[in-house]
TORZA-146228 format. One record per residue (C-alpha): x, y, z; residue number from 1. Coordinates in Angstrom, 2 decimals, padded with zeros to 5 digits. Each point is the difference from the previous one (the first is absolute). Layout:
// residues N
<px->X; py->Y; pz->Z; num->NUM>
...
END
This chain:
// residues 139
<px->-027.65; py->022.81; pz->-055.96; num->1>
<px->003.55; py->000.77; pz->001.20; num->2>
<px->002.48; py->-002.62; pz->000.86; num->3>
<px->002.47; py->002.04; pz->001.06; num->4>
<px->-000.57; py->-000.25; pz->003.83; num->5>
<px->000.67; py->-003.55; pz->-000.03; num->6>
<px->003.19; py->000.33; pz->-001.39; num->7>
<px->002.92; py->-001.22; pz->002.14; num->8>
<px->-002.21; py->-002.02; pz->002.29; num->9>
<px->001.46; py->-003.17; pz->-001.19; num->10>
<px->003.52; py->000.87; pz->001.10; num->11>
<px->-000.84; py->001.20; pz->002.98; num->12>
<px->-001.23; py->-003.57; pz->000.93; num->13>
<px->002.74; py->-001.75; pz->-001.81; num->14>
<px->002.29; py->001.85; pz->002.41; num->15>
<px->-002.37; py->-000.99; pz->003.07; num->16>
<px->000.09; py->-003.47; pz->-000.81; num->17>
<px->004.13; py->-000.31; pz->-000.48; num->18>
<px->000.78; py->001.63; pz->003.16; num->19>
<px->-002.63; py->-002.09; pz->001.78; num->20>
<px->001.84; py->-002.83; pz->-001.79; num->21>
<px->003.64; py->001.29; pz->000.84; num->22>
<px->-001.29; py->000.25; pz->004.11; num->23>
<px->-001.73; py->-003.46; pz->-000.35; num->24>
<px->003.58; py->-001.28; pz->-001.26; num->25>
<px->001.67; py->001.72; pz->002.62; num->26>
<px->-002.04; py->-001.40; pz->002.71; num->27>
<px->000.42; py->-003.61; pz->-001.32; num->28>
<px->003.60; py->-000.09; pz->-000.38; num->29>
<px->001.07; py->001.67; pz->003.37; num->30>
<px->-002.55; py->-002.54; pz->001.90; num->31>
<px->001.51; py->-003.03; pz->-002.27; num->32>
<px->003.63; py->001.36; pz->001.65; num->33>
<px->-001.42; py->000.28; pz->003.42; num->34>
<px->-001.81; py->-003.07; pz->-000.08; num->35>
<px->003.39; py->-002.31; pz->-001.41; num->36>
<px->001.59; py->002.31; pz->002.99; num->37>
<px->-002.10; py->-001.80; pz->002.38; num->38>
<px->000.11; py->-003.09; pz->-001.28; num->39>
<px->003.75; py->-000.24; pz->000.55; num->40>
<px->-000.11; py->001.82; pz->003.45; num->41>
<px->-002.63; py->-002.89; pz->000.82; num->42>
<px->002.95; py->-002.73; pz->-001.64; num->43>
<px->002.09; py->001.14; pz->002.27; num->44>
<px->-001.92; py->000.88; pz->003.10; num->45>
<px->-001.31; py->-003.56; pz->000.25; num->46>
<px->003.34; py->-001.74; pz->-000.88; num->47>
<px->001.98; py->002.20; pz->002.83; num->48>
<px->-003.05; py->-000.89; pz->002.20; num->49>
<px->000.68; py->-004.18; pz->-000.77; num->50>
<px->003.46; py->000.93; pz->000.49; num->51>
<px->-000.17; py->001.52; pz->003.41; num->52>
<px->-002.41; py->-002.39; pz->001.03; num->53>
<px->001.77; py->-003.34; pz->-001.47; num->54>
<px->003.54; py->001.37; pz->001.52; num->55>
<px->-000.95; py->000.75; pz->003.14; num->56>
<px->-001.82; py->-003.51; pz->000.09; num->57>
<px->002.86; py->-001.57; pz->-001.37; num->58>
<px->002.65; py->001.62; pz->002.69; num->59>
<px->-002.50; py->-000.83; pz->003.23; num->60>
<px->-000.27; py->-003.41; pz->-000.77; num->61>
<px->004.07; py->-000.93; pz->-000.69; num->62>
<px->000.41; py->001.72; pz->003.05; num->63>
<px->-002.49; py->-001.50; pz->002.38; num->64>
<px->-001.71; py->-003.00; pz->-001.79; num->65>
<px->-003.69; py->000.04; pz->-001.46; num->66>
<px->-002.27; py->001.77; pz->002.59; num->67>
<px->-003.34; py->-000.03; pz->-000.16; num->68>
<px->-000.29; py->003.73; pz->-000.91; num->69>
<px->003.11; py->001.95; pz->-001.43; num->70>
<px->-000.23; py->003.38; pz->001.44; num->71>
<px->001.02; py->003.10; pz->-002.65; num->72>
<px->003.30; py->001.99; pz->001.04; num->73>
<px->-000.71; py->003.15; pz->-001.27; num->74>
<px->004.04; py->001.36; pz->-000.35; num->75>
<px->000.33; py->-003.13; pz->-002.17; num->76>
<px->-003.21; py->000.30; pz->-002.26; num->77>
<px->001.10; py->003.70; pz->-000.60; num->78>
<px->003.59; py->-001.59; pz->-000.93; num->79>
<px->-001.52; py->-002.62; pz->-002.08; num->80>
<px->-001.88; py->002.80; pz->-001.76; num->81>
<px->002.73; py->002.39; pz->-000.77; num->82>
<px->002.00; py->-003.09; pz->-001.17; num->83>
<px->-002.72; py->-001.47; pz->-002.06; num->84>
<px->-000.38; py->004.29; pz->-001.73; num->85>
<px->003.66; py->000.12; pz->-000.14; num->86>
<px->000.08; py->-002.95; pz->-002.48; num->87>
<px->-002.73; py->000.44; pz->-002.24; num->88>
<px->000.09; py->002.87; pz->-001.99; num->89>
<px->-002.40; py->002.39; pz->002.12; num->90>
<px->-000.72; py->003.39; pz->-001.86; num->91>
<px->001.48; py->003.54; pz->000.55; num->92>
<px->-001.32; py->001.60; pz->003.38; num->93>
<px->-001.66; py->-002.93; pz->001.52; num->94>
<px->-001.26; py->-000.12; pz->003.43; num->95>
<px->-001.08; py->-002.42; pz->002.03; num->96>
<px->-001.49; py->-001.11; pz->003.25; num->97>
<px->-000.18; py->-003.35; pz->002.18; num->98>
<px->-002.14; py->-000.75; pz->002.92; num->99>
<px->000.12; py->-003.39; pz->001.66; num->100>
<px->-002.59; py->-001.72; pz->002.21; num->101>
<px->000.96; py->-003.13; pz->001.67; num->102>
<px->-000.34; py->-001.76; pz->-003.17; num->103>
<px->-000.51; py->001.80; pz->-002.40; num->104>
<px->001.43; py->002.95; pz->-002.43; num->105>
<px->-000.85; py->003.12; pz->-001.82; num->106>
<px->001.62; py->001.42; pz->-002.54; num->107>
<px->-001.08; py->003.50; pz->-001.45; num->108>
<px->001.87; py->001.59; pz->-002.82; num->109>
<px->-000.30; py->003.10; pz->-001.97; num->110>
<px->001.72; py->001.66; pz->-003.17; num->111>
<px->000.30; py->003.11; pz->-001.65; num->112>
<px->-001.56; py->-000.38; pz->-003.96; num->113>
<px->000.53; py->002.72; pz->-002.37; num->114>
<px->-003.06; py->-000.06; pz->-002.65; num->115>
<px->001.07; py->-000.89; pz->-003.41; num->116>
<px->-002.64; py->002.84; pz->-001.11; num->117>
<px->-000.41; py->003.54; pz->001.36; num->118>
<px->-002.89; py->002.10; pz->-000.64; num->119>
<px->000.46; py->003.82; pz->000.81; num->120>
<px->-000.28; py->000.66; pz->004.04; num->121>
<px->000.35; py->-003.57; pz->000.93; num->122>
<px->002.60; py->-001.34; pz->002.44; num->123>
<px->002.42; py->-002.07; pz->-002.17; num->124>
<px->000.83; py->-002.62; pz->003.05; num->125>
<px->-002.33; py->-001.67; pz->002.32; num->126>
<px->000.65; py->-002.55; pz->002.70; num->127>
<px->-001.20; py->-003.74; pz->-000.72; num->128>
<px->-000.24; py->-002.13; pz->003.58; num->129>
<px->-000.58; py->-003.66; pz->000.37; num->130>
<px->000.00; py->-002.67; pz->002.94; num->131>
<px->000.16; py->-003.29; pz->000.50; num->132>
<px->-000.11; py->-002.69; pz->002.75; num->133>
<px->001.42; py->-003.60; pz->001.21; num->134>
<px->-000.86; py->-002.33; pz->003.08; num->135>
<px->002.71; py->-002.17; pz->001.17; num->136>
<px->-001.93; py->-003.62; pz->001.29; num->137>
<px->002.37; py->-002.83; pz->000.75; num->138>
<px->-002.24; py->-003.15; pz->000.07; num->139>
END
């Protein structure tokens, strides 16, 4: 009986298994990083949302009394927003969005994320987007 033709076999799967390991790894750390990414776009998509919505609410009724509805400007939700983005912290190359509806706003933010791990031929940077939203009801 010859055992030499299974020789080597054993490493061969040792080496399978570690760089299915290594790319398992891989994958688990660079979602971890996008996924605390969007966590903190989300922070701070729903607190320039409040913002917007609270401010423009807040200027309306000083300046005209306590309507029934408070209509959205949208100049001054897109002010309150910058403002708001200005002040706390936002990362590198962040872009945002607002949209208004009469009471209501939208706020839509992306960032650039570069992946803490690289495999060979994969991008190093992706794009992580979040949104958020706030009503503004005066009753």
């Amino acid at each position: 009986m010859r055992r030499d033709d299974e020789r080597g076999s054993v490493s061969v799967l040792l080496v399978g298994f570690f760089l299915i390991a290594v790319l398992l790894v891989t994958v688990v750390v660079d979602a971890s990083a996008a996924f605390l990414r969007r966590q903190e776009l989300s922070a701070l998509a729903d607190g320039a949302a409040v913002a917007a919505a609270d401010g423009v609410a807040t200027e309306r009724i000083y300046l005209e009394g306590v309507p029934e509805q408070v209509a959205i400007d949208p100049a001054l939700a897109r002010a309150e927003v910058a403002a708001y983005l200005a002040r706390s912290g936002r990362p590198a190359g962040l872009r945002y969005r607002v949209t208004t509806t009469a009471d209501s706003v939208r706020v839509e933010v992306s960032a650039p994320l570069d992946l803490p791990l690289v495999p060979p031929g994969w991008s190093g940077r992706t794009t992580v987007a979040s949104e958020a939203g706030a009503v503004s009801v005066v009753g």
